[in-house]
TIRO-2110 file (N, C-alpha, C; in Angstrom, 1 decimal):
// TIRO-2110
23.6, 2.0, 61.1, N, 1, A
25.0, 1.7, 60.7, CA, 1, A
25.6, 1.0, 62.0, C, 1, A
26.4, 0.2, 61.9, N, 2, A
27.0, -1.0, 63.0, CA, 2, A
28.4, 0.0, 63.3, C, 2, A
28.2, 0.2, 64.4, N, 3, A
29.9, 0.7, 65.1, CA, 3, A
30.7, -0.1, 65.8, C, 3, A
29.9, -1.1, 65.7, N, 4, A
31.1, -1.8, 66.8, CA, 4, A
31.2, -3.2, 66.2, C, 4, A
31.9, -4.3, 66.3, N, 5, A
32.3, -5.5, 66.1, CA, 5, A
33.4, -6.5, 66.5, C, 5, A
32.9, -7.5, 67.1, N, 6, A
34.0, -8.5, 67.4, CA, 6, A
34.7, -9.7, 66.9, C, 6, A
35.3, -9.8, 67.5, N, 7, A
36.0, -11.0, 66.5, CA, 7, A
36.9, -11.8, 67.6, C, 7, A
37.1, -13.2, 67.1, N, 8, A
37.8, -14.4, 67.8, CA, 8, A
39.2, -14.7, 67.3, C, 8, A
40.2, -14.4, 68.7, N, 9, A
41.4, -14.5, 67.4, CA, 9, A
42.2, -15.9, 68.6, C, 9, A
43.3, -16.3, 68.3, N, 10, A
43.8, -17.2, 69.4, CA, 10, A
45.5, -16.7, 69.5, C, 10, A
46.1, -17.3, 71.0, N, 11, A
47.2, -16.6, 71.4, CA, 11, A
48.0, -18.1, 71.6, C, 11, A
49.4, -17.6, 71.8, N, 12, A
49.8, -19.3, 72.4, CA, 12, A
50.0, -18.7, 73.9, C, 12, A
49.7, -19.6, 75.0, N, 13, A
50.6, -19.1, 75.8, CA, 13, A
50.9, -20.3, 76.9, C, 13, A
52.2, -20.1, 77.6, N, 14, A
53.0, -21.0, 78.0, CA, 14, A
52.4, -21.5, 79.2, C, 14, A
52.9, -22.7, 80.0, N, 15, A
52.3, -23.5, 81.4, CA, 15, A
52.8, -22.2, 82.5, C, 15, A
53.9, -21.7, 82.2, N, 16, A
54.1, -20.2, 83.1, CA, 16, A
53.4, -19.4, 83.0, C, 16, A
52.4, -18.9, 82.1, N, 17, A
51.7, -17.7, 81.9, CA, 17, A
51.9, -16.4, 80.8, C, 17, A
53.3, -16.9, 80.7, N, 18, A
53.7, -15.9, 79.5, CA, 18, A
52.7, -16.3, 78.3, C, 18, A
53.2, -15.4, 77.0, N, 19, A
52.1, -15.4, 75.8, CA, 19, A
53.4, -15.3, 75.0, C, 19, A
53.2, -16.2, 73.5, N, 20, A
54.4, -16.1, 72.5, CA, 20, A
53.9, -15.3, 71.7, C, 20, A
55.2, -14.4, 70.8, N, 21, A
55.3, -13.8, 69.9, CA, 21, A
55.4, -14.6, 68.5, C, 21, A
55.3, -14.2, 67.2, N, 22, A
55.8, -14.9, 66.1, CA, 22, A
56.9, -15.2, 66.1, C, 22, A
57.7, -14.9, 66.9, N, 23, A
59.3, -15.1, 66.7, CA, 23, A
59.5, -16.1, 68.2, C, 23, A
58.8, -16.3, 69.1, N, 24, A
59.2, -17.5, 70.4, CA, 24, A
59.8, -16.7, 71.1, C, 24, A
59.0, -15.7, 71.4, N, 25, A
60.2, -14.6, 72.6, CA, 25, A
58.5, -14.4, 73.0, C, 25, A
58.9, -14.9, 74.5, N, 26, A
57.5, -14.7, 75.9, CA, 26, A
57.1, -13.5, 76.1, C, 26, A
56.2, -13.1, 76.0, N, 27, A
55.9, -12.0, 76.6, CA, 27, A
54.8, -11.9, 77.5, C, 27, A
54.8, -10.8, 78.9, N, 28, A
54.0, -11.0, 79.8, CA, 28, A
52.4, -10.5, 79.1, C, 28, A
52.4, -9.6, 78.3, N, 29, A
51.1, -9.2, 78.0, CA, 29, A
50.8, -9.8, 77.0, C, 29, A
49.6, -10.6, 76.8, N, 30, A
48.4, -11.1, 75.6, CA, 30, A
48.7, -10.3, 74.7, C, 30, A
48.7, -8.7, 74.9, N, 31, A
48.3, -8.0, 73.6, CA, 31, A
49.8, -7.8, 72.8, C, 31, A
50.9, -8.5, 73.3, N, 32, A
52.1, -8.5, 72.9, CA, 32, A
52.4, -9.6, 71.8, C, 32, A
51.3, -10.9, 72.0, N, 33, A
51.5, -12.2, 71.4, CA, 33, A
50.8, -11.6, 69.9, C, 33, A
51.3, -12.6, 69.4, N, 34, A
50.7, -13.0, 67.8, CA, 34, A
49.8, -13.8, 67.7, C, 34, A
48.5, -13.0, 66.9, N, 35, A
47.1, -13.4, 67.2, CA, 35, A
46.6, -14.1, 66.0, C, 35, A
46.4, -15.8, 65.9, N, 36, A
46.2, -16.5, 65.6, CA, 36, A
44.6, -16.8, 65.1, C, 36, A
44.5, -16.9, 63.6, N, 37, A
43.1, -17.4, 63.4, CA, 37, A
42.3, -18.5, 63.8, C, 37, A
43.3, -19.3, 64.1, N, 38, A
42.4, -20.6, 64.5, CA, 38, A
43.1, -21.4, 65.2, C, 38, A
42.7, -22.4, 66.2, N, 39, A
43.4, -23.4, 66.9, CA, 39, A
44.4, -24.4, 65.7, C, 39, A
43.7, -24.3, 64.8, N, 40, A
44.6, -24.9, 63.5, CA, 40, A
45.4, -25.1, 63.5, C, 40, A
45.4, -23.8, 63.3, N, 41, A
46.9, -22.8, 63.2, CA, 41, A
47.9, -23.1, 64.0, C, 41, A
47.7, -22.7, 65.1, N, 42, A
48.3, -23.0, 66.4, CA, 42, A
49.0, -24.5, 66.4, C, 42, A
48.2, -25.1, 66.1, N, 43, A
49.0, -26.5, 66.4, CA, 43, A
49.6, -26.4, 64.9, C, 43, A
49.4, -26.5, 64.3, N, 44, A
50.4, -26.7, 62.9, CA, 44, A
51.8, -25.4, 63.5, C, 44, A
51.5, -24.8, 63.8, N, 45, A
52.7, -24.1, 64.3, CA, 45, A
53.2, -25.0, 65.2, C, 45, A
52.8, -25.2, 66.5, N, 46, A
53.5, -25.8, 67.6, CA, 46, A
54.0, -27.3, 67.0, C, 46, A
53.9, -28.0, 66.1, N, 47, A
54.1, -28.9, 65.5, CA, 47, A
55.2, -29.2, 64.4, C, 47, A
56.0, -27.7, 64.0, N, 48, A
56.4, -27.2, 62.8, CA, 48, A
57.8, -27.4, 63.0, C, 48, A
58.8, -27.2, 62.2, N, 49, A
59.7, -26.2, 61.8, CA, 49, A
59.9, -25.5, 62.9, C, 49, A
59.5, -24.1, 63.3, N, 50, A
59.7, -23.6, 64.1, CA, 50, A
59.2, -23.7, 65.7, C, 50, A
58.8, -24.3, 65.8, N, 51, A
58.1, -24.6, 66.9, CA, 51, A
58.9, -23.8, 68.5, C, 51, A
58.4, -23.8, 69.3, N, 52, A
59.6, -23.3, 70.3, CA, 52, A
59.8, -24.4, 71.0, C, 52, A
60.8, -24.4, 71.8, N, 53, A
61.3, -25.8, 72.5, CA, 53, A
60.4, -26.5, 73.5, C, 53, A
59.7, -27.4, 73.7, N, 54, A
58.8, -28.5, 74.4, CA, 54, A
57.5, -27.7, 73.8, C, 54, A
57.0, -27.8, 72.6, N, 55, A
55.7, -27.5, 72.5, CA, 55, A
54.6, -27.9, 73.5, C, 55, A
54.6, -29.0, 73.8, N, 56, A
53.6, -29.6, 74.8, CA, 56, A
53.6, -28.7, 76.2, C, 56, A
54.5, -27.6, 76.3, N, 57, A
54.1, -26.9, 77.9, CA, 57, A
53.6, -25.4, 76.8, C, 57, A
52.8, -25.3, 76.2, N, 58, A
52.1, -24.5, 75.2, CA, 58, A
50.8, -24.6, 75.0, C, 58, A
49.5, -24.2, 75.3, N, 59, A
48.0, -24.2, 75.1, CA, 59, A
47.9, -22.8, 74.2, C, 59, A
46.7, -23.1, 72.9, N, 60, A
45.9, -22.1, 72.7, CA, 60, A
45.0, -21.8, 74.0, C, 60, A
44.8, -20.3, 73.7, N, 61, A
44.0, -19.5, 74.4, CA, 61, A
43.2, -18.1, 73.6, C, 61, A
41.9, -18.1, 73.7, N, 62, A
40.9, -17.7, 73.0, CA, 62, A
41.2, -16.4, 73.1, C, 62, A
41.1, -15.1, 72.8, N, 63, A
40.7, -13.7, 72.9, CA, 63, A
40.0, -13.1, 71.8, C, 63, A
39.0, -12.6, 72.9, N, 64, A
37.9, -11.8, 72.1, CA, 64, A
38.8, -9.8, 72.0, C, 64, A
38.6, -10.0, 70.5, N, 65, A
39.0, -8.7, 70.1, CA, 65, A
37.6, -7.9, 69.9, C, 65, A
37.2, -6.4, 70.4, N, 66, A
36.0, -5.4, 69.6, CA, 66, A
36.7, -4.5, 69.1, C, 66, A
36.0, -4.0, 68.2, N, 67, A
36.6, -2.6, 67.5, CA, 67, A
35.2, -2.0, 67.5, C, 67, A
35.6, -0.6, 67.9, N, 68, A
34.6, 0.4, 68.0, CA, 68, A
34.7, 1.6, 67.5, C, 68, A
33.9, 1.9, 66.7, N, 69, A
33.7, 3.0, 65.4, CA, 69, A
33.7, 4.4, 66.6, C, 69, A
34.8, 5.1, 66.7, N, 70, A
34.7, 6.4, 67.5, CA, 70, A
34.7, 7.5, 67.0, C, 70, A
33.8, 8.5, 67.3, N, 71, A
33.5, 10.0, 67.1, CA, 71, A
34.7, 10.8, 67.5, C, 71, A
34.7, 11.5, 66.2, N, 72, A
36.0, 12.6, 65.8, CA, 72, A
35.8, 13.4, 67.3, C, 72, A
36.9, 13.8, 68.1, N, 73, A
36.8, 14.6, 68.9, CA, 73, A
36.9, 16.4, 68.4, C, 73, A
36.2, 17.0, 68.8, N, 74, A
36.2, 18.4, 68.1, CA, 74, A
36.9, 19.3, 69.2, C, 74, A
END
């Protein structure tokens, strides 16, 4: 049986370092951003409607997510 697995998700984050949320509010930690299926994505957002102000100081950036099947502690 397979316990563990990873997966590729993508983040936006700004020429400063910060990482965006779904809503355009920066935050310092990655794991705070809204994790995006594909670079697609990302640019059709940064492109959009919503976009946050100067898209172009905005890059995707990859993160690797694992999830690991853990034993009940007794």
């Amino acid at each position: 049986m397979n316990t563990r697995a990873e997966r590729i998700r993508h983040v936006i984050q700004h020429r400063d370092g910060e990482f965006l949320n779904i809503r355009c509010e920066h935050k310092k930690n990655f794991m705070d951003a809204y994790r995006w299926g594909s670079v697609e994505e990302i640019q059709g957002f940064l492109s959009g409607h919503y976009a946050p102000l100067n898209p172009s100081e905005y890059q995707a950036r990859m993160v690797r997510i694992t999830y690991e099947l853990m034993e009940e502690e007794t």
